[in-house]
N, C-alpha and C positions, 0 to 999 in steps of 0.2 A: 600768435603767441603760443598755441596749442601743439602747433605744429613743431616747434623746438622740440619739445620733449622726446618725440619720435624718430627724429630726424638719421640719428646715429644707427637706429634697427631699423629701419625702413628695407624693405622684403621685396627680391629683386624676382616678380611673377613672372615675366617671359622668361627667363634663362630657367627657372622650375619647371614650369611647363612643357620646354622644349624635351626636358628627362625624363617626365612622365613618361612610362608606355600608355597603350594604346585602351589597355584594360584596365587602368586604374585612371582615368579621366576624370566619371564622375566621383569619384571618392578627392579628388585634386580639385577640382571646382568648387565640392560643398565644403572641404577646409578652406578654401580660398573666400567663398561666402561668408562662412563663420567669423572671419580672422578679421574681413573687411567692417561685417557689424559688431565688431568691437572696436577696429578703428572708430566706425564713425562715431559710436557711443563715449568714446576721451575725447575724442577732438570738439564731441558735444557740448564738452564739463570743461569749463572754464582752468584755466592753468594754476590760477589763484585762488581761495575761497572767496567766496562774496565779502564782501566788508559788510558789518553789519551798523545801523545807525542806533549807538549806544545813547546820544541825545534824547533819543523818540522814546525810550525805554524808562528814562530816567523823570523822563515828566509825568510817564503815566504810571510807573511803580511807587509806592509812596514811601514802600521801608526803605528809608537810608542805608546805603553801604549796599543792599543788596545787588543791585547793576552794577556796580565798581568792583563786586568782589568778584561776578561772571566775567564781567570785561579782564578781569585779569586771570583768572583761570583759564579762558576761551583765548588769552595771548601767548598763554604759558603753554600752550599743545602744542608738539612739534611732533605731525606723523612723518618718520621718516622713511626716506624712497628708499625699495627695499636693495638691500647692499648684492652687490654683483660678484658671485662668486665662484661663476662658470666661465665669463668671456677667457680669465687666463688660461684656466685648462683646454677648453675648445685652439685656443690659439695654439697651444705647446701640441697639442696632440695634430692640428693642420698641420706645423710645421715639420712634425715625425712623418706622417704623410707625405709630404712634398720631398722628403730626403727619400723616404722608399722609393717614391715614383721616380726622384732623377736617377737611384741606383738602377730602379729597372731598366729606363729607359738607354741607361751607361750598359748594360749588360745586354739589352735588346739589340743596341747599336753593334758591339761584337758580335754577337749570333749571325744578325744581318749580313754584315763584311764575309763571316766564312761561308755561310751559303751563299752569296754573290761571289765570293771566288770559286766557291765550288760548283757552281752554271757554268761559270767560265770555262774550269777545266772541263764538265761534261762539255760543250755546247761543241769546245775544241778538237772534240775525238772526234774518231771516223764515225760515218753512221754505222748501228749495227750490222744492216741490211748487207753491208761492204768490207765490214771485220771478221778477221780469220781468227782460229782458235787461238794462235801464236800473238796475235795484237792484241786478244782480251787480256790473256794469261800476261803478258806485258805490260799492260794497263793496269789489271788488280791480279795480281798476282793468289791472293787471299780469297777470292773468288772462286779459280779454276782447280780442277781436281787433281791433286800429284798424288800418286799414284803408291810412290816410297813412302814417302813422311806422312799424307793424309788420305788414306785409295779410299775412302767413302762422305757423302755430304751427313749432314744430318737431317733428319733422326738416323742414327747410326745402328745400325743391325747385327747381331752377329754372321748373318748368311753375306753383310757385306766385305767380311775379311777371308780373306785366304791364310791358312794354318799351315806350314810349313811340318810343324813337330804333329804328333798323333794327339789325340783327345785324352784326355785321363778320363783312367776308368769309373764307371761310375753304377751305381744300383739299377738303373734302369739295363745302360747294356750289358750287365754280368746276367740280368733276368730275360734279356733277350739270346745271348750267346747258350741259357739251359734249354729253352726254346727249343733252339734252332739246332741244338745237340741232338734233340731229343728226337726229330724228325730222322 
């Protein structure tokens, strides 16, 4: 009879356990202790209150009315089980959950496809070992260095360009040119 009441939260420990790390075991065990001796502590306590025998009461109390007026106050209690006002939020908020995880998993799926097409095309080139500068430059063009449009990789330096036009003048060589006057 006890057992009804739990039946719907009943606490799935293997599958918890198996998530535990390795470092919070016993901190997993002594809540799992805890949780059990409280189990056993309802399932102790009867589902119904005890009935009480109102007859016994009435032959040994002698004020009249007195035990008729208990018995009906003691029928009139109603402790109510307390109202449940998280399972629907928990649910709605799993189900936000479950829609991330499939988008992820929709999105992880693409990822997947382009890097397994993109092994394919590496896997399909020449090996390095056997490729000439004309097959890279070929292959990734963006890669290899033209010389016109991009004559340096980066980090880009100025010592990496060639200046065609002269320098403009500037403070340091106008102070090197009195210098060199001056010798």
């Amino acid at each position: 009879m006890a057992s009804k009441r739990i039946t719907q939260s009943s606490v799935n420990w293997a599958a918890i356990a198996e998530r535990v790390p390795e470092a919070d075991k016993a901190s997993y065990l002594a809540f799992k202790a805890k949780s059990d001796g409280y189990l056993r502590k309802m399932l102790a306590a009867p589902a119904e209150p005890l009935k009480i025998d109102w007859a016994a009461y009435r032959s040994k109390i002698a004020v009249p009315g007195l035990v008729d007026n208990f018995e009906k106050l003691y029928s009139a209690i109603k402790i109510p089980y307390p109202e449940d006002k998280y399972s629907a939020a928990i649910d709605k908020h799993e189900k936000e959950i479950i829609k991330g995880i499939e988008t992820f998993k929709a999105e992880s799926e693409v990822i997947i496809k382009d890097a397994e097409k993109r092994i394919a095309e590496i896997n399909s080139l020449l090996p390095f070992g056997q490729m000439t500068y004309e097959d890279a430059a070929y292959i990734q063009p963006e890669l290899t260095l033209d010389l016109e449009n991009k004559p340096s990789f980066w980090p880009h330096q100025e010592n990496d360009y060639v200046y065609d036009e002269p320098e403009a003048e500037s403070p340091q060589i106008e102070e090197q040119k009195k210098i060199d006057a001056a010798h």
